[in-house]
N, C-alpha and C positions, 0 to 999 in steps of 0.2 A: 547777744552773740548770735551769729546768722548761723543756722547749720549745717553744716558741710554733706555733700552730698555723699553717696557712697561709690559713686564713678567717679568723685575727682579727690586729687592727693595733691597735697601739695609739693613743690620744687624742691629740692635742697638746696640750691642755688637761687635761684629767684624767688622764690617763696611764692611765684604763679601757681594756680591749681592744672592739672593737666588733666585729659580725658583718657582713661582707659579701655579699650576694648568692651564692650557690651558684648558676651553670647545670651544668644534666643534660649528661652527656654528648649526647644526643640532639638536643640542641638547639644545641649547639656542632656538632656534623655537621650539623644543616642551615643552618646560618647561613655553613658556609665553601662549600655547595656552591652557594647564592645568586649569583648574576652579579654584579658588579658594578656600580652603577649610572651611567649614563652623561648626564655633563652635557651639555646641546643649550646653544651661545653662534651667536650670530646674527654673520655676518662684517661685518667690518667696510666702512663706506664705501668704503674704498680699494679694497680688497680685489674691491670689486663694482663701481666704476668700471676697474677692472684690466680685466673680465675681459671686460667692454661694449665697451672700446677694444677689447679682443682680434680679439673677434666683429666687431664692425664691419673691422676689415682685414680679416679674412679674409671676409666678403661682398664687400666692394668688389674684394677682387684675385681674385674670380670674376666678377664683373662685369667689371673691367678685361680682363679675358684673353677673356671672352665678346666683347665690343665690340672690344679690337683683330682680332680673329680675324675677326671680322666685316667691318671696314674693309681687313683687310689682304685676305679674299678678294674685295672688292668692285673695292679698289684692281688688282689684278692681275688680274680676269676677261678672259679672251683679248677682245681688242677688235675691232668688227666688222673684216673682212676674212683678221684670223687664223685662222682654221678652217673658212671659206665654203669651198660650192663654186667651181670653176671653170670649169666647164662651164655650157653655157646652160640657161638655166632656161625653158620654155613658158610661159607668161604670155598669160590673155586681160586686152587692154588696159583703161584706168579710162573707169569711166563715172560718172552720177550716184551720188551717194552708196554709189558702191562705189572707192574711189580707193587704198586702202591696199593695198602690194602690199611683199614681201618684196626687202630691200637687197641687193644683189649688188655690196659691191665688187672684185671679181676674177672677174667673170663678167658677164653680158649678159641682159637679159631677148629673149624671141624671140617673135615672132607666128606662130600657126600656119600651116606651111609659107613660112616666112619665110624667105630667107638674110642676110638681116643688111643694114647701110647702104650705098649706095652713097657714097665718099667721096674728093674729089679725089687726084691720085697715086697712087691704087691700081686696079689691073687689074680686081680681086675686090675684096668685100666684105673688112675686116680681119681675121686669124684672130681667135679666139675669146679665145685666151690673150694677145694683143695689150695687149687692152685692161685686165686688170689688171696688167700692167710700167706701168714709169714712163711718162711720153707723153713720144711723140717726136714730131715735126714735119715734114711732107712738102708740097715745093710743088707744088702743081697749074697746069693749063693755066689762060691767060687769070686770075692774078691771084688763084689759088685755094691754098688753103693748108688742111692735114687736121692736124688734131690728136688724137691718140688713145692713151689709155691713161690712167694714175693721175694724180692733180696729189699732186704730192710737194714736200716743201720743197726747195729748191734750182731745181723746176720752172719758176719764174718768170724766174728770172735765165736759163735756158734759151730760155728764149719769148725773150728781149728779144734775147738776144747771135741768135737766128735771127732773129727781125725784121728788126732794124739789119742784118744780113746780106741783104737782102732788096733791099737800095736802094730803100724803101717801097713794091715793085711787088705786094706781099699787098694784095688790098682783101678781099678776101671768107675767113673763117674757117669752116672746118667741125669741128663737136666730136663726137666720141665717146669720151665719158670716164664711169669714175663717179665723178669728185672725188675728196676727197681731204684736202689741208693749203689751208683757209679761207684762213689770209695769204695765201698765194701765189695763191690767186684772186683774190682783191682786188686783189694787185698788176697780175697779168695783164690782170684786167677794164678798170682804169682804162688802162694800157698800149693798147689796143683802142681804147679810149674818145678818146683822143687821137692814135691815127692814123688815127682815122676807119676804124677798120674794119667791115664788118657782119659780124655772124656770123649763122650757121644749124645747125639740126641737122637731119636729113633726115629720111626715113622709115624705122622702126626704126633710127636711132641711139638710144644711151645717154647722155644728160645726166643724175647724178645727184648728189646731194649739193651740195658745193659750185660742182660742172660751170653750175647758172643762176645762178651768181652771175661768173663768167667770161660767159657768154650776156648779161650783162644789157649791158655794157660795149660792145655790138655798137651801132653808130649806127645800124642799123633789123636787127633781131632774126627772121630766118624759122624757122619751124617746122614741120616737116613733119605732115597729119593722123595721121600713124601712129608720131609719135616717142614716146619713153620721158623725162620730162622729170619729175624731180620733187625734193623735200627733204624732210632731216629734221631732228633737233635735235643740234645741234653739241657734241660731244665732246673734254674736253682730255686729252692723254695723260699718265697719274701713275701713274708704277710704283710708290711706296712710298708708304703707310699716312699718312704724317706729310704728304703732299703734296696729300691729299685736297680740303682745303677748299681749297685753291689753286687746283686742278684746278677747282674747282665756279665760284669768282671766275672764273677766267678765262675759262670758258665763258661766262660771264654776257657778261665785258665783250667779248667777241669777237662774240655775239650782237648788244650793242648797233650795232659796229660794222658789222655786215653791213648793218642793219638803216639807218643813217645812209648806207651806201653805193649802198643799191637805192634809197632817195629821192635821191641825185645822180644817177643813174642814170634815174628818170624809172619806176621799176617801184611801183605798187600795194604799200604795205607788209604790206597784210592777207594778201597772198600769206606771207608768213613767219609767218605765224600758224601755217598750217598744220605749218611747220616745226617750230616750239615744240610742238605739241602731239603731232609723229610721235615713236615712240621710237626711237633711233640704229640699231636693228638690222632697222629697218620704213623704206616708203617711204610720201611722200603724191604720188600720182602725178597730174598736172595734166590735165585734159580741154580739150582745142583749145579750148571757150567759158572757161575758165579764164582759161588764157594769155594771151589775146586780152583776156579784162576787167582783170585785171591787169596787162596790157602788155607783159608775161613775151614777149609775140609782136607783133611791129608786123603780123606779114603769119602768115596760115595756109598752108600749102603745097599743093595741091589743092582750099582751103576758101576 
């Protein structure tokens, strides 16, 4: 048998052997040392809606976590009175178009070389620290009655259980307060309002916040030239994140409510303008021709 080479095959048809291509060594070495070539396939739909969805969560839950973190420090910012001083604060009083003056709830604004209010039942002006604790209640001579400190919730029902205690011999109320919890002045103010009481606040006393909305309720209103009498914009208390918009409604609707109760009351509603437009942590402090246009004052005291 001859033996067949490894370049030739034979035919299937003729059974001739034929010659196949010879490569060079050389050329087999470079063709193994060649890379491989590498096909490019474009992904698929899914594949690229996958990965869209991906990215869009994870944007949004950076978003998400930006915004609560936001709401949750907004929701928990220490609230005015939580961090104030408490010591008195010098303060020259408002004039025209200068009325804006910083909120002290737990403290007193003071006139230079001032000692503070004179106010029935007390010997002295009230201490200092008095007047941010809760208000308590003291009867004075001749039908006179001192109210001084925070209006707190629960405050109301206080006033009323002292009143009724009173055998209605209170005509005349004096306030030095800086406000407080809004219900509970409303409640107090109509409470006044109906046993015909009047109220006053003196010369350097503190009415602030919700304090002229308790003042208004007075069936003829005195105010001293040198008193501290002013509002700002009502705030609801929301400790958690989730209660925010709540917190926002109900400020709203408690607004409206003050706002329906200074028109019973007989007070200029434009005066609460002002209030909307002070920030919770600011005062807008009223000037004696204010008062008086607004009705905030039946009578000026030395004016």
């Amino acid at each position: 048998m001859t033996p067949v080479d490894a370049t030739e095959t034979s035919s299937p048809r003729t059974g001739e052997a034929r010659e196949e291509p010879v490569q060079s060594e050389a050329a087999a070495e470079t063709t193994a040392q060649q890379p491989a070539r590498r096909v490019w396939t474009l992904p698929s739909e899914r594949l690229v809606l996958n990965s869209v969805f991906r990215m869009l969560l994870v944007v949004t839950a950076v978003f998400l976590a930006y915004d609560y973190r936001t709401i949750y420090e907004a929701a928990n910012m220490p609230l005015p009175g939580e961090t104030e001083r408490e010591e008195p604060l010098v303060m020259d009083p408002p004039k025209e178009r200068d009325h804006v003056r910083p909120y002290l709830p737990r403290a007193t604004p003071l006139r230079r070389s001032s000692k503070g209010p004179s106010m029935p039942g007390y010997a002295k002006p009230p201490s200092h620290d008095s007047v941010g604790k809760k208000m308590t209640f003291v009867r004075g001579p001749k039908g006179t009655a001192s109210a001084v400190g925070r209006i707190e919730p629960g405050t109301a029902a206080e006033f009323m259980d002292f009143i009724e205690g009173q055998g209605g011999e209170v005509k005349s109320l004096y306030l030095h307060s800086p406000g407080g919890s809004v219900q509970d002045a409303i409640a107090m103010s109509k409470l006044v309002r109906k046993k015909e009481i009047v109220t006053q606040v003196p010369d350097d006393a503190y009415c602030a916040s919700s304090c002229p909305i308790l003042l208004s309720g007075g069936k003829e209103r005195t105010v001293g030239r040198n008193a501290w009498v002013g509002v700002h914009q009502i705030y609801a208390v929301q400790k958690t994140p989730g209660d925010l918009a709540d917190g926002m409604s109900q400020a709203q609707t408690i607004t409206a409510e003050v706002q329906q109760h200074l028109v019973d009351m007989g007070i200029d509603t434009r005066a609460w303008l002002h209030a909307m437009k002070t920030p919770s942590d600011q005062l807008y402090v009223f000037t004696t021709k204010e008062l008086k246009e607004y009705n905030f004052a039946t009578k000026v005291a030395g004016g």
